[in-house]
N, C-alpha and C positions, 0 to 999 in steps of 0.2 A: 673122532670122525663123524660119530652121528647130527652132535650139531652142526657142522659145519653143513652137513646137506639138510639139513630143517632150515636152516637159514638160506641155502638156494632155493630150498621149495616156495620159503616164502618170499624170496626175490622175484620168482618166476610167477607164481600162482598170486602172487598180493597185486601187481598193477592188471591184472587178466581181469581181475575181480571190480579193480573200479573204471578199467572199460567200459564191464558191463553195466555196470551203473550208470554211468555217463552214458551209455547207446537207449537205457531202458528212460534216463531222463529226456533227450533229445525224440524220443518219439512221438510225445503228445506235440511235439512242435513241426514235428512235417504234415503231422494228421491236420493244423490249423493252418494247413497254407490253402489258398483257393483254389479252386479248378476251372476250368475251363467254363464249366456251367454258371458255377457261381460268380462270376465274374460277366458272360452274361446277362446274371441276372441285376448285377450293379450297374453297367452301362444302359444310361437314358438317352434317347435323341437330342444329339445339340441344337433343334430348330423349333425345340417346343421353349413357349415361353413360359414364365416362368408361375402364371397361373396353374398351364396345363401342365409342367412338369411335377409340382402341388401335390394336383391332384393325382396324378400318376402313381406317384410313391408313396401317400397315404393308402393308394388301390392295391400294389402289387408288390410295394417295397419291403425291405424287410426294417424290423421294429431299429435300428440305429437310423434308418432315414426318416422312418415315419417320427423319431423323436426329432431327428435337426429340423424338419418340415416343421414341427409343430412348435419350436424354439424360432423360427423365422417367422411366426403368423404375425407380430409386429409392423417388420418392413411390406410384409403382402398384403396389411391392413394401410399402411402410407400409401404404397403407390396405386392400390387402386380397392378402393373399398366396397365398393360395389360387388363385383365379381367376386369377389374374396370370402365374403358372405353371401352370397347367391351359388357358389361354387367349392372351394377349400371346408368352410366350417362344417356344413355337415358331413364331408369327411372326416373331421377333425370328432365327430360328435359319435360316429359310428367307431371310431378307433379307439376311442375312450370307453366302451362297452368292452368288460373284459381283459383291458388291457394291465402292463403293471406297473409298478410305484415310480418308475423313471419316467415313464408318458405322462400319466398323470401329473406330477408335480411339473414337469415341463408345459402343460395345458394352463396351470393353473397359474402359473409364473408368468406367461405370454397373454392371458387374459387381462391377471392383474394390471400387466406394460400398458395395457389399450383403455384399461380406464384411466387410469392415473394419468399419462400423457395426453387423455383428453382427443385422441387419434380420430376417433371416431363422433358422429352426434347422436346424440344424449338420448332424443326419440327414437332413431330409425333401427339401432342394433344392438341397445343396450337389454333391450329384452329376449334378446334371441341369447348373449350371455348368458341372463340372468338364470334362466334355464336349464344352462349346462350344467351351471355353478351349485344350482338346486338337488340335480339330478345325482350328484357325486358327493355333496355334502357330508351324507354319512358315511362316507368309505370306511372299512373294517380297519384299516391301517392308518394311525394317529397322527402320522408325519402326516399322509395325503390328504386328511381331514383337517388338520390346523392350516393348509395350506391353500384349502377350497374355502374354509372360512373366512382369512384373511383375505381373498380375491372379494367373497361375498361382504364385508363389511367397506370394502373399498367401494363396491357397487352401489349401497345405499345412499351415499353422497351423491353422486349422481341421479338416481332414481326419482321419479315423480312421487308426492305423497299414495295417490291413488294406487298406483305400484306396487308401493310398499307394504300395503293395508291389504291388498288381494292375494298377494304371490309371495309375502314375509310373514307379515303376522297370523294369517290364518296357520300355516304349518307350522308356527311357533308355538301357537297354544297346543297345537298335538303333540308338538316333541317335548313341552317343559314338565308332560306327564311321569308318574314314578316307574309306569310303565317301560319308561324307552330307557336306552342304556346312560350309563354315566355320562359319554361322553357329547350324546345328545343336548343332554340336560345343560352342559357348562359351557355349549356351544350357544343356546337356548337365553345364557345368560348375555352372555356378550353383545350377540345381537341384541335382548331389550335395551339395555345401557346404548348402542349407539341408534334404535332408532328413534330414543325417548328425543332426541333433539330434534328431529324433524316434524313433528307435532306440538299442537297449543297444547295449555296445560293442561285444560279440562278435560280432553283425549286421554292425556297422561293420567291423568291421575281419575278417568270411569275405565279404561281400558289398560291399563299399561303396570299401573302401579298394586293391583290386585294378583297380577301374576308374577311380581316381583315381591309379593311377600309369599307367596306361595311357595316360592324359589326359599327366600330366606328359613322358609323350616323343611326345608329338606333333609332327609336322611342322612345323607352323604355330608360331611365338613366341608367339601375342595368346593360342590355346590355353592354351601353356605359362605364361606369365604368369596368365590368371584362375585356371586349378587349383592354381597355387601360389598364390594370394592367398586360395582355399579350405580349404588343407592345414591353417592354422591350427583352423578349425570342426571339423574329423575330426582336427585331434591330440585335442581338448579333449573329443569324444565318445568315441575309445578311452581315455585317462585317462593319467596319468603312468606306471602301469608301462608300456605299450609305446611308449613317446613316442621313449626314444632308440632302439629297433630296430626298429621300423616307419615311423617321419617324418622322423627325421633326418636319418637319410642323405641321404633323397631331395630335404632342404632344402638340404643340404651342394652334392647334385651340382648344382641349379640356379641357388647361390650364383656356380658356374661357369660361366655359359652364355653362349653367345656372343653376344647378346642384353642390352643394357642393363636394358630393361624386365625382362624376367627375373630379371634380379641383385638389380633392385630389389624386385621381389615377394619374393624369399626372404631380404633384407636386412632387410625388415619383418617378415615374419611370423617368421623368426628369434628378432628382438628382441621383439615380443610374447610369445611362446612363452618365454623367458628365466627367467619366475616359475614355470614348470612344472620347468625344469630344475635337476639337480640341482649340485653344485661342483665335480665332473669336469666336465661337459657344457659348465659353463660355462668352465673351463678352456682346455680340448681344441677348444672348436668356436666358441665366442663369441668368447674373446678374441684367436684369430689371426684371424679374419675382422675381426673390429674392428681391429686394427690393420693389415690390409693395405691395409684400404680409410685407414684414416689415410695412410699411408706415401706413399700414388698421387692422395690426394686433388684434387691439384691437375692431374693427369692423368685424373681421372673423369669420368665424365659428369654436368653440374649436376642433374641429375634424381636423381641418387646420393647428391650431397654438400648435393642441399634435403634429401631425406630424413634423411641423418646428422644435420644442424645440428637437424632436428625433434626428433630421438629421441635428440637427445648427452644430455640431463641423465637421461633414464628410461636410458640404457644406461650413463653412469658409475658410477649408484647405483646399479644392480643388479649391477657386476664390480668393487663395493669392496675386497670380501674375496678377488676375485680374482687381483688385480694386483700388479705389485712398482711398487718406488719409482721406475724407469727406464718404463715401461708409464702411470706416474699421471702424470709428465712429460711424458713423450710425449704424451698426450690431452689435457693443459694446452695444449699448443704447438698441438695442432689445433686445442684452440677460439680462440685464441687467432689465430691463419689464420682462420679463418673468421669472427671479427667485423671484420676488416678486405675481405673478399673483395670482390672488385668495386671498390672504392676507386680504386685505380690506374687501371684501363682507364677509368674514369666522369671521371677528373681529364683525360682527355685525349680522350673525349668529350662531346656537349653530350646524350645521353640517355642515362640512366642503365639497366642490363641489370636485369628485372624477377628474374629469377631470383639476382643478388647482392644485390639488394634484401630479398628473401623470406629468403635465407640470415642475413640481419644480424637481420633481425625474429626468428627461430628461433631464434636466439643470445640476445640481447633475453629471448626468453619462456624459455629456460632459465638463465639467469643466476645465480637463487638455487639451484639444485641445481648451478651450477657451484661456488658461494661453500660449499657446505657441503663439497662434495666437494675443493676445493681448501685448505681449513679458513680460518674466517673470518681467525686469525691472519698469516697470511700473504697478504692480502686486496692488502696496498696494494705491495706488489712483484711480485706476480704477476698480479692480476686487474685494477689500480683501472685503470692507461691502459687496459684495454678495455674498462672500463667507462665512463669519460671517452671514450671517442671514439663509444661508441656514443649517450650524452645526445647528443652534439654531432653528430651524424651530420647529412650534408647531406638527408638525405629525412626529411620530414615522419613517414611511415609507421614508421621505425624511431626515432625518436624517440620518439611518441606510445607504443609497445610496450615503450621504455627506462620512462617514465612511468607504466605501467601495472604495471610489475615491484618499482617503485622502494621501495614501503611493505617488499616482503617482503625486500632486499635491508640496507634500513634495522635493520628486524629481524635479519635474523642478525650484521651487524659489533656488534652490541650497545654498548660502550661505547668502539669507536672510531668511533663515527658522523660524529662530524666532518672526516674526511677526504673526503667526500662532501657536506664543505656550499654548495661551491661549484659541483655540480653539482645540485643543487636550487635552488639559485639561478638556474641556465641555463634548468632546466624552466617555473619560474614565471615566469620573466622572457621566455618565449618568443614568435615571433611571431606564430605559428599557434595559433589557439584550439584545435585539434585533441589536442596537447599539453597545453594548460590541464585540457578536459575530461576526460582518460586521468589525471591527477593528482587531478582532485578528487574521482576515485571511491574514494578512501582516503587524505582528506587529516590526518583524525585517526591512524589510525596511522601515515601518515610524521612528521608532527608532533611525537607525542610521544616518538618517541627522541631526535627532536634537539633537542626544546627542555627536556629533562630532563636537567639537571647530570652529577649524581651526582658525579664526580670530575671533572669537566673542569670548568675554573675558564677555558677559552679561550673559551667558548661567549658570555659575556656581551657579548663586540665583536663579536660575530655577528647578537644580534638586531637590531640597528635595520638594518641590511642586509635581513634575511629579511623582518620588518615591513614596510619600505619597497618589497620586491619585492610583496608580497601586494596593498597597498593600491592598488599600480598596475596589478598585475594584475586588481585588481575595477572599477578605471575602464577598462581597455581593454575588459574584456567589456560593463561600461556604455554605453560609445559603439557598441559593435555593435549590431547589428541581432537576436545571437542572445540571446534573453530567457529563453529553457529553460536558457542555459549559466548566465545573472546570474542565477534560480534557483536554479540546484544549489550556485552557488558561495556565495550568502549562506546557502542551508541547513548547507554543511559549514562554512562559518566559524565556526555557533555553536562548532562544537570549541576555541576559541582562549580562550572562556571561560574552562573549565577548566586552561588551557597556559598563559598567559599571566600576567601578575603582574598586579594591578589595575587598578593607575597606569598601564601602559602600556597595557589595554584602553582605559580612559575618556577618556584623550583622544589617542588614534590612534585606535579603531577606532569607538567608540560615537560620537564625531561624524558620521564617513563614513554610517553606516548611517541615522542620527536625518534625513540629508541626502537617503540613498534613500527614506524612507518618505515624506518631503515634497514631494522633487521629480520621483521617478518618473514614469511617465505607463503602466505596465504593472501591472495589479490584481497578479496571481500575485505579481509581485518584491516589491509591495509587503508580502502578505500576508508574505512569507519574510521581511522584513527587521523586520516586527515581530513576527515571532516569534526571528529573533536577539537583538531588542531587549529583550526580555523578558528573554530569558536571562542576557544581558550584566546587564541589573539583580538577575536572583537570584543571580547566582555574585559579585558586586560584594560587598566584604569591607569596605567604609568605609560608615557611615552618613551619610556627609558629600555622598558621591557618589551615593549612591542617595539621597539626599533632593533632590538637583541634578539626578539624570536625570529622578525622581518632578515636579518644576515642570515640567520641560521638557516634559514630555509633557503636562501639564493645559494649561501658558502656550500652550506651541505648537499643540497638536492639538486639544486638546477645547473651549480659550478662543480657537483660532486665528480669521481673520478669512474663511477659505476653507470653504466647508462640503466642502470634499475631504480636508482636515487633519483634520475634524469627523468625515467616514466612516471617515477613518484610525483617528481613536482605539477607536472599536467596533471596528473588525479590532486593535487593543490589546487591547484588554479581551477579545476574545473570545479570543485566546491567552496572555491571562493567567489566565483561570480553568482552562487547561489545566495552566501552569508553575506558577502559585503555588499554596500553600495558601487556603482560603475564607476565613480569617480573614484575611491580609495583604489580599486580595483586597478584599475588603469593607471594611477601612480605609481602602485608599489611592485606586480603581479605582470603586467603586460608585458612590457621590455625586456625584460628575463625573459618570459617564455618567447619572444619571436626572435631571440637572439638563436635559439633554440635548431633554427632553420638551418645554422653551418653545425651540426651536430653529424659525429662520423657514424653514425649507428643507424639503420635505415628504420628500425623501430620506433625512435625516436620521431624523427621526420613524418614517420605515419600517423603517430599518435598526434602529433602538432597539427597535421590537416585534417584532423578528423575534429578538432576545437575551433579552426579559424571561423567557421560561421556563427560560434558563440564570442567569443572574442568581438568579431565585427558587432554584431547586435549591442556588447555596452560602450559603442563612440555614436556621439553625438557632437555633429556638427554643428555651426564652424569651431567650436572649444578643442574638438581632438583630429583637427587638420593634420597636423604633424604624425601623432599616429597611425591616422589612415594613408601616408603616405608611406611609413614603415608596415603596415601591413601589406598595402599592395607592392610592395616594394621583394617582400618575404614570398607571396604569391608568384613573383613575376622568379625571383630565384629558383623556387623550385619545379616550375612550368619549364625552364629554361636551362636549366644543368641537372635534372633530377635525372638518375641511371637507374634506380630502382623502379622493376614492373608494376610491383603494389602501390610504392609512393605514386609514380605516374598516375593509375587509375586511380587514386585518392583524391590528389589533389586537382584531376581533371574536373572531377564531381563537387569537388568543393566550391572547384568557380563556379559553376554553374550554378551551384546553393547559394554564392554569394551576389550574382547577379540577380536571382529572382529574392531575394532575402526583404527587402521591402516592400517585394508587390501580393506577395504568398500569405506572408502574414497577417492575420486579418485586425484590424481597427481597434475591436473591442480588446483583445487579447492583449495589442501594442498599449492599449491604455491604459489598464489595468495593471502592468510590469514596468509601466512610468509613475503610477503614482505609488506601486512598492515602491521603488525607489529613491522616489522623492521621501519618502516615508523613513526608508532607510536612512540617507542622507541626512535631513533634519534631526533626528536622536544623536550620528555622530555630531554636528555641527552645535546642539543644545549640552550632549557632554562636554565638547572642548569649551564653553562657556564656564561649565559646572566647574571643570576643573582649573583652568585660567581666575575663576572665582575662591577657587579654595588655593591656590598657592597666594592668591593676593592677601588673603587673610591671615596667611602664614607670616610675614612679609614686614619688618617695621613701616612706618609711617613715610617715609621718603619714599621707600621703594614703592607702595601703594600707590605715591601720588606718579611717581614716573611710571609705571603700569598704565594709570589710566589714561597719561597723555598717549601712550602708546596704541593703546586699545581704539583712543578717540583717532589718532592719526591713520588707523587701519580702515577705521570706519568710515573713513572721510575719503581713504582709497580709493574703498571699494567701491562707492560713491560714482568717484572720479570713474572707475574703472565699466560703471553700470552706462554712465551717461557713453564713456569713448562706444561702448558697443552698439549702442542704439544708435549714435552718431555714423555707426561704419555701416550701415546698411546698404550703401549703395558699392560695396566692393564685396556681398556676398554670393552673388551672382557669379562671381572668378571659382569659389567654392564646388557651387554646383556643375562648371566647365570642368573643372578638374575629377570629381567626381565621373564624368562622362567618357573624361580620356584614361581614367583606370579601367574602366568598364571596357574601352576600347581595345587598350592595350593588352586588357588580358585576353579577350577575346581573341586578338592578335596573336597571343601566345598560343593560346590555346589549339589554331587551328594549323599553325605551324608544326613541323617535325622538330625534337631537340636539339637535331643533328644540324640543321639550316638556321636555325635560330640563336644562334649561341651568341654570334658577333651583332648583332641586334638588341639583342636582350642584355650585353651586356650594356650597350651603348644608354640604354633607358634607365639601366640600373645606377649608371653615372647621374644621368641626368635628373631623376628624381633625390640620389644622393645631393646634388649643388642645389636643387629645390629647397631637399628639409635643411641642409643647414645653413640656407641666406635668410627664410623665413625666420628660421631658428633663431640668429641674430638679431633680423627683425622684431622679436619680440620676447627675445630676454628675458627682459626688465618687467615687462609685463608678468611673465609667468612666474617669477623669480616672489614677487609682490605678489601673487596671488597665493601662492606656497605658503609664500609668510604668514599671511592676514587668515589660511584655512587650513589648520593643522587640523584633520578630523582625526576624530578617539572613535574608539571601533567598541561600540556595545549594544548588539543588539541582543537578539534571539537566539537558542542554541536550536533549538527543536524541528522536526520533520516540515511541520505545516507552514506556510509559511501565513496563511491569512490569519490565525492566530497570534499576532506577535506583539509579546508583551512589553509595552514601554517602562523601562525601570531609571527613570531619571526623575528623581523628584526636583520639579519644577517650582519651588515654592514663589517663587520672586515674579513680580511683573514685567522683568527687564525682558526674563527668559523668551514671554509668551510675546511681548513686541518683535522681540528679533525672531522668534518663529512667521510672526505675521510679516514680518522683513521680508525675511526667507519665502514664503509663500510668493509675493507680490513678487520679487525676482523671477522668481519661475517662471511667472505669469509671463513677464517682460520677454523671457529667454524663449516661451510659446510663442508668442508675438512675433519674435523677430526671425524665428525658425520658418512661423507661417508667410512672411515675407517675403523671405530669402527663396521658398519655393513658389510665391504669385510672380520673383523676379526670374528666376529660373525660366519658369512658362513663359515668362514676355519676353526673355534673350533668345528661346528656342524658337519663339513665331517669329522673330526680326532676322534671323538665319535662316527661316524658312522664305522670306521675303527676298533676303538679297540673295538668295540661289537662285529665286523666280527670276529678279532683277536681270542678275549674269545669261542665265541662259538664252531671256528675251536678245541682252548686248549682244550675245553672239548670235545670233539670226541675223540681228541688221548689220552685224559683221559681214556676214557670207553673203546677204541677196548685195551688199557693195561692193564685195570683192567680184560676182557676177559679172556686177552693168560695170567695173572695169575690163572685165574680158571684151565683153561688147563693144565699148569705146575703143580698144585697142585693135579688134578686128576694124570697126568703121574708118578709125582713123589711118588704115593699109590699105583700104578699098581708097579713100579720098587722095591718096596722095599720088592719084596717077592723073589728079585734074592740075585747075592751075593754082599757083604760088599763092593768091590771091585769097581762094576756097581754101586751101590746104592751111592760112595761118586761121582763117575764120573756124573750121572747124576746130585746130586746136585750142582756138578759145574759146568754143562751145561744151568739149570735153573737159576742157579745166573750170567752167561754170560748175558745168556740171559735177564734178567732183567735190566742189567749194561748196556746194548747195546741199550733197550728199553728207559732207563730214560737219557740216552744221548742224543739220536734222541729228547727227548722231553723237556729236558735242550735249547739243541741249537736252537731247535723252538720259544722257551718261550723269548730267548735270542735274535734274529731275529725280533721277533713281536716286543720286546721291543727298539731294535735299528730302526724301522721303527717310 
């Protein structure tokens, strides 16, 4: 019985009990709600502006307004600086008397904005700052104090010298006394170090540099430590001559000091100071300090030997010439310590020492200045094991830093590069994507030392290794989750184009990628992989393969069953008109996408009108007639049957882009993306030569000779086919008309409903259909021949920039550089006849303008004859009531008259027409 009622008690009395708890918590929270009053006292009139509300709330408000007030001094300094300083500041100035550590540093943060941003000018209120700045400098509290400082050093730069000498340096010499507190003192330093720059030397070094050795033997180490970390700014304002008998020494003595920190400030600035010094100095003073601290290293302080491992490559280069050959060993064998440091103690325990970590990373990022200074010859006896253990290092961090050194390391063994293939192998092949990333940020030129022969004939049982590490290294990033890495990594592959031999791109690499464009499910990857994909097709040296990759992309993408494969291929097309020439472009690329237009998915359709004013941009008239009559053709479709509200507004906007698309564009721009292209064009045009030359070589002796009749019979074509176009000059004026009624037409469309236009638009769709294929017949033969005679090979550029673009066609032959000059003078021709075809243009449009004149005039003397026939008709009803006589007389006066009239308007008609 008893427990059972202890167990009530405590059913009853146990939640009574954290009631009260819970009512005893919730009380401080009713006591913080506001009142009536206080709530008063937060409301400010809405008709004060915002000077006067400022100032308001600095006067009466409470310390969270007076901080957001003083956090806006900023914008109150923008909009009106005057008042702001005539008004705001010295409230700002009386608020800060007494106040606490959140004003303050909000004072001095909102200072800081106004110099730095430059808000204000430099004479009129820098001094009323400087003041403030001065006046709070020593705050008791060390945050508010570093925080007044930093305002105050920002200040300086600004400041007039005069300035600086009245209202800085005099309370400098009183605070750098031993009298004033530490934190005086270190503040004392900083400031001499930045205003030693704004003074000549001679200043420097009767006024400046007497109280910075004064500083240097102070009591206190943290003292001694920042004004050596100073002494470098006032070596560099007194200047190389008094560098070694004014700074030195005093670097020497606190190279000495019993103070770690210490040693380490003048072990830096030391080594900084090194390029000022002359080949004694560095003799005599550099190279036994560097060597003593070699000798003890392992007896230092880690704080000594981060900083050496940081500064070993900038301190071996600079004591090249001053070392012997027992001295250059010596600092081999330190660093050589030092990419092993930590190793041991971490093998024996389970966390590893941050500071041997950081020491190996140091080593890592000087590595190539060890390799030059240790000569790359002697690389793989003296440097490679630390260089192998550093790839391999158990931390992630010093790995990733091996990785990120590795391009330049590559670079200098130069043509022993393969002694390091097996540690590229390690990087790529690694666990951590961290690694990956540090690699791919210059995977082109690791690449191409090592996949470049030259004399090493070992290298070819190398690649299906390296191959096979890459490929798997792009599916471990595929299966992560990190999509910026499978980004970067398909953007740097396109490098492999270039590097890589054909055959082994097409079917290792160019499947993998054809696989990401398809199955990805991340837009960006995808966009990158078909702009690999592009590339991988221009730099492709078989016509075999690039007519295999060219299916693959129509069968799969554009004929695909997915309208995702479908959006893919516009993200095709759209970085193909960047990588290819307009001609290749327009052969292979265009027709597929405008077929695009009866696509049942409205997605589709949107993304198509969103390309047609890129599209338009690579035809160039009269060569791509036929084209432009399939594009407006595609336009007039979907003006005309589009049901889709998106598609509608898309492609409304497009026409109007396409109508202003020549006049928008400015001159220089258009000229400069004609002779890209021209540019373009001639490398395809100069490979299909290259390679048309290497099958002929291929080729017994018969074949050779029927090749060149071939070659000669093309050329002789094209020849014929240069003269027929300059010959058609005067039927390309029909070009420009047609050009006018697309323009029309669409307009037409456009301004129509699709409801009313349907039977219209299709009537035109016919009609430009019997256009393109009577033309089309029209000229066959022609295009069929010019297909023949211009098989272009797609090799250009894989890379972002495009003004960069490396031509890799060795041209060794004279023939090459004739038919380039060919090529050229063509162009020249096809400028010519383009500028023609638009001086005929302008003379068709004033002779239209003419016989509109003509007509309009005809009809005037139409109507005043149709007039004086009314007249006549009236006169000849009043004459007919005289006699027979008069009445035939007048009607042969009327019919004179008439005969006279339609003569006058015979010879006119006949005049307009001989004009």
């Amino acid at each position: 019985m008893f427990p059972s009622r202890i167990n009530q008690s405590s059913l009853l009395y146990g939640p009574l009990e954290e009631l009260q708890e819970l009512a005893f918590i919730e009380r401080p929270v009713r006591r913080s709600l506001k009142t009536a009053e206080e709530i008063d006292q937060l409301t400010v009139d809405e008709d004060l502006n915002d000077i006067e509300r400022a100032v308001y709330l600095l006067s009466v408000g409470q310390e969270v307004q007076r901080t957001s007030v003083i956090s806006n001094l900023p914008s109150l300094v923008r909009q009106n600086p005057a008042e702001t300083f005539r008004r705001v500041v010295p409230k700002v100035r009386e608020v800060l008397n007494g106040s606490g550590a959140e004003i303050q540093l909000a004072a001095a943060a909102s200072f800081l904005t106004i110099l730095q941003d430059d808000i204000i000018l430099i004479h009129t209120h820098t001094y009323s700052i400087l003041k403030t700045v001065l006046l709070h400098l020593n705050h008791r509290d060390t945050v508010v104090s570093n925080a007044w400082l930093e305002t105050l050093l920002s200040a300086i730069n600004t400041l007039p010298k005069e300035t600086i000498k009245q209202e800085v340096l005099n309370p400098l010499l009183y605070q750098s006394q031993l009298s004033h507190s530490l934190q005086a003192r270190l503040a004392s330093c900083r400031i001499l170090g930045k205003v030693s720059c704004k003074f000549d030397s001679h200043i420097v070094k009767r006024e400046l540099l007497p109280l910075a050795r004064s500083l240097c033997q102070d009591v206190e180490f943290e003292v001694r430590a920042c004004m050596c970390r100073q002494l470098e700014t006032i070596a560099r304002a007194t200047g190389v001559e008094d560098l070694r008998t004014e700074v030195l020494p005093d670097l020497v003595e606190l190279a000495a000091d019993e103070e770690s920190s210490v040693r380490l400030a003048a072990f830096d600035t030391i080594i900084n100071l090194m390029e000022m010094m002359d080949s004694d100095d560095r003799l005599h003073v550099v190279v036994p300090l560097v060597m003593a601290v070699c000798e003890d290293f392992s007896q230092a302080d880690e704080a000594v030997v981060a900083s050496l491992s940081f500064q070993f490559g900038k301190l071996c280069t600079g004591l090249t010439g001053s070392l012997s050959d027992d001295q250059k060993g010596q600092l081999l064998q330190t660093f050589k310590a030092l990419c092993v440091a930590g190793l041991q103690t971490e093998r024996n325990q389970n966390d590893g020492n941050n500071e041997s970590t950081l020491i190996r990373c140091n080593c890592c990022y000087n590595f190539p200045a060890m390799v030059v200074f240790g000569d790359p010859a002697h690389f793989l006896p003296e440097l490679y094991p630390s260089f192998s253990g550093l790839c391999c290092d158990p931390e992630i961090s010093v790995r990733r830093s091996a990785a990120g050194s590795f391009h330049q390391v590559v670079k200098l063994l130069g043509p022993k590069v393969q002694v390091v293939h097996k540690e590229l192998l390690a990087l790529v092949q690694d666990d951590a994507l961290e690694v990956l990333d540090a690699l791919m940020n210059h995977l082109e030129e690791t690449l191409e030392p090592v996949m470049s022969k030259g004399d090493n004939l070992t290298l070819d049982n190398k690649f299906p290794g390296l191959l096979s590490a890459l490929l798997l290294a792009e599916q471990k990033v595929g299966c992560s989750l990190r999509w910026r890495l499978h980004e970067k990594l398909l953007q740097h592959y396109s490098c492999l184009a270039r590097l890589l031999p054909g055959d082994l791109l097409h079917h290792n690499f160019s499947p993998r990628i054809f696989t990401i464009l398809t199955t990805n499910k991340v837009l960006p990857v995808q966009k990158e992989a078909a702009r690999t994909l592009c590339t991988f097709l221009r730099y492709n040296r078989k016509q075999e393969q690039r007519q295999e990759m060219m299916e693959q992309l129509i069968q799969g993408l554009a004929q695909g069953r997915s309208y995702w494969n479908r959006l893919r291929f516009l993200d095709v097309c759209e970085m193909a008109t960047e990588i290819f020439s307009r001609k290749y472009f327009n052969k292979h690329f265009l027709i597929p996408a405008l077929e695009l237009v009866h696509d049942p998915v409205a997605n589709v359709r949107y993304k198509l009108c969103q390309l047609l004013p890129r599209f338009r941009s690579s035809l160039h008239l009269p060569a791509d007639k036929q084209l432009l009559q399939q594009l407006d053709f595609c336009v007039q479709k979907l003006l005309c049957r589009e049901k889709d509200k998106d598609v509608v507004a898309t492609i409304r906007k497009t026409v109007l882009e396409l109508d202003k698309l020549d006049l928008t564009e400015p001159f220089q721009k258009r000229q400069e993306r004609d002779l890209l292209d021209q540019k373009k064009e001639k490398e395809e045009t100069l490979l299909l030569e290259m390679l048309e030359r290497q099958q002929i070589e291929g080729k017994p002796n018969s074949e050779k000779h029927i090749e060149r009749k071939r070659r000669d019979s093309k050329t002789t074509l094209s020849a014929t086919k240069s003269m027929s176009v300059s010959s058609s000059g005067a039927t390309l004026s029909s070009s420009g008309k047609e050009i006018r009624k697309a323009k029309l037409s669409r307009s037409r469309s456009l301004s129509s409903q699709p409801t009313t236009s349907k039977p219209t638009s299709s009537d035109r769709s016919l009609k430009v259909r019997d256009l393109s294929s009577s033309s089309g017949l029209g000229k066959s033969s022609m295009l069929q021949s010019k297909e023949d005679s211009l098989r272009t090979t797609h090799f250009t550029m894989a890379t972002q920039s495009t003004s960069s673009m490396p031509v890799l066609i060795r041209s060794n032959t004279t023939s090459l550089l004739d038919r380039a000059s060919a090529l050229d003078q063509r162009d020249h021709r096809t400028s010519t006849l383009e500028h023609r075809t638009s001086t005929l243009d302008h003379r068709t449009s004033n002779m239209d303008h003419r016989n509109n004149m003509i007509d309009q005039r005809a009809s005037t003397i139409d109507h005043r004859t149709s007039t004086l026939d009314q007249r006549e008709q009236r006169t000849s009803a009043l004459d007919q009531h005289s006699k027979t006589m008069e009445r035939g007389c007048g009607v042969k006066d009327s019919q004179s008259r008439k005969l006279s009239i339609n003569r006058k308007s015979n010879s006119f008609n006949v005049q307009s027409g001989r004009e």
